[in-house]
N, CA, C and O of each residue as an XYZ file, in Angstrom:
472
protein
N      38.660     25.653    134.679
C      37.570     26.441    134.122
C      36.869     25.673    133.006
O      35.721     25.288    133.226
N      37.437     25.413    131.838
C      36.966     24.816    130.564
C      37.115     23.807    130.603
O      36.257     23.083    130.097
N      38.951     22.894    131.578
C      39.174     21.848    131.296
C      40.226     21.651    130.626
O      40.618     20.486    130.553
N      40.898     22.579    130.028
C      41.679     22.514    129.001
C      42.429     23.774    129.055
O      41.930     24.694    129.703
N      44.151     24.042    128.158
C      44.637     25.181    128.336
C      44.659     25.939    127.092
O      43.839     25.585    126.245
N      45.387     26.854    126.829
C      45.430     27.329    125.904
C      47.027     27.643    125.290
O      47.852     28.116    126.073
N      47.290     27.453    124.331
C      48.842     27.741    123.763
C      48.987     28.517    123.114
O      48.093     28.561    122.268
N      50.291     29.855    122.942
C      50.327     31.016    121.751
C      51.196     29.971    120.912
O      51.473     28.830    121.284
N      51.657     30.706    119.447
C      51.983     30.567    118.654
C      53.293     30.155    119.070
O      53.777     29.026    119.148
N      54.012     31.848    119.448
C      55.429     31.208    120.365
C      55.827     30.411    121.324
O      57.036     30.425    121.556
N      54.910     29.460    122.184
C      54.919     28.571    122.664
C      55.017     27.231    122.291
O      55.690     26.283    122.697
N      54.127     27.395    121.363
C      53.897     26.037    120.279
C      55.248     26.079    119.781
O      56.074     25.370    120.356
N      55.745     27.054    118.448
C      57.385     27.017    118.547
C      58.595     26.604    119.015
O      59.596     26.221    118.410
N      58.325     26.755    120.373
C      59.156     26.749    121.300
C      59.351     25.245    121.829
O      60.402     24.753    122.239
N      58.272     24.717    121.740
C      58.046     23.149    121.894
C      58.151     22.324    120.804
O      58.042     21.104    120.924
N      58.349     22.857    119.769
C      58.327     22.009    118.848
C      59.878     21.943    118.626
O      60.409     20.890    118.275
N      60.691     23.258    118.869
C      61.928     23.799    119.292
C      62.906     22.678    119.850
O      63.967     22.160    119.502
N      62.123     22.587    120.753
C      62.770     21.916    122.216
C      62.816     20.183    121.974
O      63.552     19.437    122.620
N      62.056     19.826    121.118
C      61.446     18.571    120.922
C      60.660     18.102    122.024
O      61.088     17.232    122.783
N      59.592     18.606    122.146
C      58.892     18.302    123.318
C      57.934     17.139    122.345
O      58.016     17.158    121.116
N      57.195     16.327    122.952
C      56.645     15.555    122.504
C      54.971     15.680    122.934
O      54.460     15.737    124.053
N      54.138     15.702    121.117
C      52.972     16.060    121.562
C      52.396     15.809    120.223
O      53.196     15.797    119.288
N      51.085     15.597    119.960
C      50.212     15.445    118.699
C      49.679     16.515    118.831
O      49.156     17.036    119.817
N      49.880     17.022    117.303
C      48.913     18.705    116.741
C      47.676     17.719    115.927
O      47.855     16.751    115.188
N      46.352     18.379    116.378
C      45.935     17.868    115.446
C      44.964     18.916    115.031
O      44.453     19.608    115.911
N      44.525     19.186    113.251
C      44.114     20.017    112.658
C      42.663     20.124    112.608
O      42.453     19.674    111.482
N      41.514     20.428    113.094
C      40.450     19.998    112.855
C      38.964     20.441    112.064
O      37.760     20.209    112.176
N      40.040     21.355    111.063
C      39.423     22.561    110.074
C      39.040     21.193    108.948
O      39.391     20.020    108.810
N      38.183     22.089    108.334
C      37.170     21.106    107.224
C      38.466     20.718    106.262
O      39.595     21.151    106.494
N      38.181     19.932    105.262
C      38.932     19.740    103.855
C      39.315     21.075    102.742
O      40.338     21.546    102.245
N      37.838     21.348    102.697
C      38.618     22.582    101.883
C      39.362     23.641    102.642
O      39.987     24.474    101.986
N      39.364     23.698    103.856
C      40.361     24.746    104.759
C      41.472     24.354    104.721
O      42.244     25.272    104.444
N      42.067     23.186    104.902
C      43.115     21.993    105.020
C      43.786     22.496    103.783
O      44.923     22.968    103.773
N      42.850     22.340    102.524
C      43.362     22.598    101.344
C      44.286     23.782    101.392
O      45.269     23.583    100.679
N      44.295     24.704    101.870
C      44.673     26.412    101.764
C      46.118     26.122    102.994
O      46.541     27.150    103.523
N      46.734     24.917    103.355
C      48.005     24.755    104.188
C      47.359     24.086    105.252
O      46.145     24.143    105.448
N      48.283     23.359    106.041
C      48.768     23.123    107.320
C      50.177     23.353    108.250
O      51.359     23.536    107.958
N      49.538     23.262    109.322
C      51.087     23.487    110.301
C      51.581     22.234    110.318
O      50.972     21.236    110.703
N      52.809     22.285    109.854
C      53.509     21.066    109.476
C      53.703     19.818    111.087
O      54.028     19.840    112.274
N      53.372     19.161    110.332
C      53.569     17.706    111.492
C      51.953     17.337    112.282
O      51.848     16.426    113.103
N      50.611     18.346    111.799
C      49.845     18.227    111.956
C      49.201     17.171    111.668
O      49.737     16.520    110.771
N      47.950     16.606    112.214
C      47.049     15.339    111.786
C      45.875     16.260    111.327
O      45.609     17.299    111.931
N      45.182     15.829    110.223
C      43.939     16.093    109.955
C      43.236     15.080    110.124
O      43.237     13.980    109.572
N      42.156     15.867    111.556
C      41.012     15.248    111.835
C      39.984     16.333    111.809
O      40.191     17.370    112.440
N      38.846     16.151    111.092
C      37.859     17.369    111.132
C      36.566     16.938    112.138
O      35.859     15.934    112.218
N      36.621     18.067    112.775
C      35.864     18.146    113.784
C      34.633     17.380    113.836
O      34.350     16.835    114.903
N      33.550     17.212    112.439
C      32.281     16.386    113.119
C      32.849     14.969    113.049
O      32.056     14.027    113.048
N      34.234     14.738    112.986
C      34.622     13.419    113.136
C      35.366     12.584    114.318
O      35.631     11.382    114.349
N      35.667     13.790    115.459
C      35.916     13.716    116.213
C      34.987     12.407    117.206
O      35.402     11.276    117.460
N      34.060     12.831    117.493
C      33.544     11.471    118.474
C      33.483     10.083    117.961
O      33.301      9.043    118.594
N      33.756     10.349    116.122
C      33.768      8.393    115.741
C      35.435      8.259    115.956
O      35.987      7.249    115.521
N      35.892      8.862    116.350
C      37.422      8.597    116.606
C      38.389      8.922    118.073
O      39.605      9.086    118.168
N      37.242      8.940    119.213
C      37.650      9.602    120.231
C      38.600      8.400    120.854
O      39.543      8.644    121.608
N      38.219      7.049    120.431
C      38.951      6.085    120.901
C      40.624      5.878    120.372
O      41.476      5.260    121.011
N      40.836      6.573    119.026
C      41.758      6.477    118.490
C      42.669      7.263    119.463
O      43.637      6.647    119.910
N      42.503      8.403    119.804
C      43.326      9.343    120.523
C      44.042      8.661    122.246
O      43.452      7.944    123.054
N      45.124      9.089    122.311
C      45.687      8.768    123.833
C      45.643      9.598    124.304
O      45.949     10.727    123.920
N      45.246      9.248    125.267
C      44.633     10.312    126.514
C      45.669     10.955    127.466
O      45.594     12.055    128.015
N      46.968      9.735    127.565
C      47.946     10.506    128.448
C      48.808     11.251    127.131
O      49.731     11.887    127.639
N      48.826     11.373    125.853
C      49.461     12.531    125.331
C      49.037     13.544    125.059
O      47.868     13.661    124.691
N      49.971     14.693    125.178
C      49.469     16.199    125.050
C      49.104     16.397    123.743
O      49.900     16.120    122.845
N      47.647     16.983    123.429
C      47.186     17.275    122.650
C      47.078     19.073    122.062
O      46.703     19.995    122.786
N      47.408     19.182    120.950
C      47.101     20.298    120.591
C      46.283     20.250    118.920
O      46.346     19.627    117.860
N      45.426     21.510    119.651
C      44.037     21.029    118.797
C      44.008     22.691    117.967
O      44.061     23.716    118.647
N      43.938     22.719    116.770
C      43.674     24.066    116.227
C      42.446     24.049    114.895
O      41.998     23.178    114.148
N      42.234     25.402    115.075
C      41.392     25.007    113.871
C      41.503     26.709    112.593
O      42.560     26.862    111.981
N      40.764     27.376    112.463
C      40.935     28.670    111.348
C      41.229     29.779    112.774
O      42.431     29.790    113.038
N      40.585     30.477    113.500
C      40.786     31.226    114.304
C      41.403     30.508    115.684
O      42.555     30.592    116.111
N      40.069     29.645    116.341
C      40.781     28.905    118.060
C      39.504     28.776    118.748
O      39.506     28.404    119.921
N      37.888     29.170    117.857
C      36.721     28.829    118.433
C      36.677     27.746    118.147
O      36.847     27.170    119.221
N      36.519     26.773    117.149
C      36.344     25.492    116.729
C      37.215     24.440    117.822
O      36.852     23.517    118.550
N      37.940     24.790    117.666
C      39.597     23.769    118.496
C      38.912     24.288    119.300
O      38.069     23.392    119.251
N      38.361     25.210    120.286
C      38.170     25.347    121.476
C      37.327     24.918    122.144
O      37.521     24.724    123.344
N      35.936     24.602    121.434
C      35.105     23.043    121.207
C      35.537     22.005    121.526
O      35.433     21.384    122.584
N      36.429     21.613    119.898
C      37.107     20.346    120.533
C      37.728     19.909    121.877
O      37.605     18.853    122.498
N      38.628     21.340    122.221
C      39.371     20.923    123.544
C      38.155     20.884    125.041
O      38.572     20.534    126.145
N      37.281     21.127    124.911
C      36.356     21.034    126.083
C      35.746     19.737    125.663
O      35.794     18.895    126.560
N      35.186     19.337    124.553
C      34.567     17.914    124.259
C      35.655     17.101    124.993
O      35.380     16.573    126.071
N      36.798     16.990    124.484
C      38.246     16.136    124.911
C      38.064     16.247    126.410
O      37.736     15.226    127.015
N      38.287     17.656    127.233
C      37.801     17.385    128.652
C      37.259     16.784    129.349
O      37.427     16.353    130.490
N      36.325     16.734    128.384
C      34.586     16.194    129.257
C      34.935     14.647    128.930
O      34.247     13.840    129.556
N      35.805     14.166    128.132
C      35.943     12.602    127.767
C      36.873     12.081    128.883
O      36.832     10.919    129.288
N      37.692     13.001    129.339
C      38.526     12.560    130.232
C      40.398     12.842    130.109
O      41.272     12.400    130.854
N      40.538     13.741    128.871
C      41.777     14.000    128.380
C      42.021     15.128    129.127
O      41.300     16.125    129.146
N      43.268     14.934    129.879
C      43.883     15.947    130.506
C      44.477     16.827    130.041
O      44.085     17.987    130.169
N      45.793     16.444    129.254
C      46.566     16.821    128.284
C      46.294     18.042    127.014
O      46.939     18.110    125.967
N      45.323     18.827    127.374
C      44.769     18.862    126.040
C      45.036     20.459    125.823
O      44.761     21.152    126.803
N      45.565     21.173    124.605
C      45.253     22.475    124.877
C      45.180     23.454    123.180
O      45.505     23.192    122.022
N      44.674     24.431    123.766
C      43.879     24.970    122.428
C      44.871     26.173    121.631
O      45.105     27.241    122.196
N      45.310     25.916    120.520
C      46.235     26.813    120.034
C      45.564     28.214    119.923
O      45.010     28.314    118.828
N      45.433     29.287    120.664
C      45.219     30.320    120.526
C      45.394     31.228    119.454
O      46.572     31.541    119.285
N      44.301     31.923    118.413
C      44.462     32.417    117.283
C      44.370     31.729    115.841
O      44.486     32.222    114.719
N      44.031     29.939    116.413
C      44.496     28.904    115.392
C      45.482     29.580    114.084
O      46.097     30.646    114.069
N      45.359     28.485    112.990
C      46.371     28.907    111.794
C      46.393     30.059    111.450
O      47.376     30.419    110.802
N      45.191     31.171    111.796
C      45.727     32.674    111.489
C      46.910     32.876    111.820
O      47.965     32.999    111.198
N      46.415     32.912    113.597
C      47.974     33.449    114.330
C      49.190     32.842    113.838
O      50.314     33.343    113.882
N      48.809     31.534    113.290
C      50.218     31.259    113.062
C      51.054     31.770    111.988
O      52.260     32.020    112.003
N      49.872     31.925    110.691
C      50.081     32.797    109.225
C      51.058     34.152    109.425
O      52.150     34.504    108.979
N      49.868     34.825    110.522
C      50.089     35.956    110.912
C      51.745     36.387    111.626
O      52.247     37.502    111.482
N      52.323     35.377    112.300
C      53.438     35.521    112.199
C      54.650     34.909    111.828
O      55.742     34.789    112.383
N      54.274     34.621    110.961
C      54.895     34.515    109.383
C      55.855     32.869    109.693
O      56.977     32.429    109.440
N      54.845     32.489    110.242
C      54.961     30.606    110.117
C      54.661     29.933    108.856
O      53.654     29.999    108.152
N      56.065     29.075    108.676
C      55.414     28.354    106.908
C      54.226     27.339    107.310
O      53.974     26.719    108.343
N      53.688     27.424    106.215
C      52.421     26.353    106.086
C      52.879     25.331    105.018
O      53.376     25.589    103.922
N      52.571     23.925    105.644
C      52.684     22.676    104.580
C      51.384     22.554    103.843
O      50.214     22.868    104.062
N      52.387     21.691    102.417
C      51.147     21.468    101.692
C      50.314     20.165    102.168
O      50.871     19.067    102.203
N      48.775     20.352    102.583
C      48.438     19.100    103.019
C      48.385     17.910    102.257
O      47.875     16.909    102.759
N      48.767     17.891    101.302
C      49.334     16.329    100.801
C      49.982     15.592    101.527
O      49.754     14.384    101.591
N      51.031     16.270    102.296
C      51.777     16.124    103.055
C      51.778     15.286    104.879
O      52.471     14.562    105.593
N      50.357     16.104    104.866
C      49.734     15.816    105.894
C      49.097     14.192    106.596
O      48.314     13.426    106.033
N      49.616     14.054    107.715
C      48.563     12.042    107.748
C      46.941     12.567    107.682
O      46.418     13.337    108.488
N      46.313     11.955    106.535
C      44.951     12.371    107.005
C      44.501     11.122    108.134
O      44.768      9.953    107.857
N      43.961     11.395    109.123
C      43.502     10.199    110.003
C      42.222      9.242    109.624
O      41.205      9.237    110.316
N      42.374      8.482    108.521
C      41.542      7.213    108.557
C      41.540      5.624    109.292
O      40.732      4.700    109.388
N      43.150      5.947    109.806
C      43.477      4.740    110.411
C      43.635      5.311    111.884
O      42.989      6.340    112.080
N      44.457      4.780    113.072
C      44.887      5.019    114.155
C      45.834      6.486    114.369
O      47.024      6.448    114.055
N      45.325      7.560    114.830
C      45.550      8.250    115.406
C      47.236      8.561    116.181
O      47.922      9.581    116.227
N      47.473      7.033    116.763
C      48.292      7.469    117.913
C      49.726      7.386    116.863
O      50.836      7.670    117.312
């Protein structure tokens, strides 16, 4: 349909659980970033996405979030249309995750992506 799937909260969990292997990446502005991240996340903000589309691997599973799951849901169809299979959209972004009562890191913490991605 879009190109791309979509992931709940408890899924994401569950994989991160399991040690499944996959890049989260965050793609809410700076000052949103500021207010937490989901830990192990990359901050990449979205109008920065196409100067960095090369950085990303295409055969790893991507998960893309952003404040709700419209933004990331952008991203994950742009990613489609580039040729990324892998790709899928955290449903509810960091609300849902707030919302059920997932800790948030401090993004200090966080890799901000100025260098390589992978």
């Amino acid at each position: 349909m879009y190109g791309f799937k979509e992931i709940d909260v408890s899924t994401l969990w569950q994989w991160r659980d399991a040690g499944k292997a996959f890049r989260l990446l965050d793609v809410r502005t700076p000052p949103e970033t500021a207010r937490g991240v989901i830990s192990g996340a990359a901050l990449l903000p979205m109008h920065l996405l196409p100067l960095r589309l090369q950085d990303l691997d295409d055969g790893e599973p991507l998960i893309i979030y952003c404040r709700t799951g419209a933004r990331s849901a952008q991203v994950c169809a742009f990613l489609a249309q580039h040729g990324f299979t892998e790709v899928y959209n955290l449903r509810g972004g960091i609300t849902a995750w707030a919302q059920a009562g997932l800790d948030l890191e401090d993004p200090a913490r966080a890799p901000v992506q100025t260098a390589s991605i992978r």
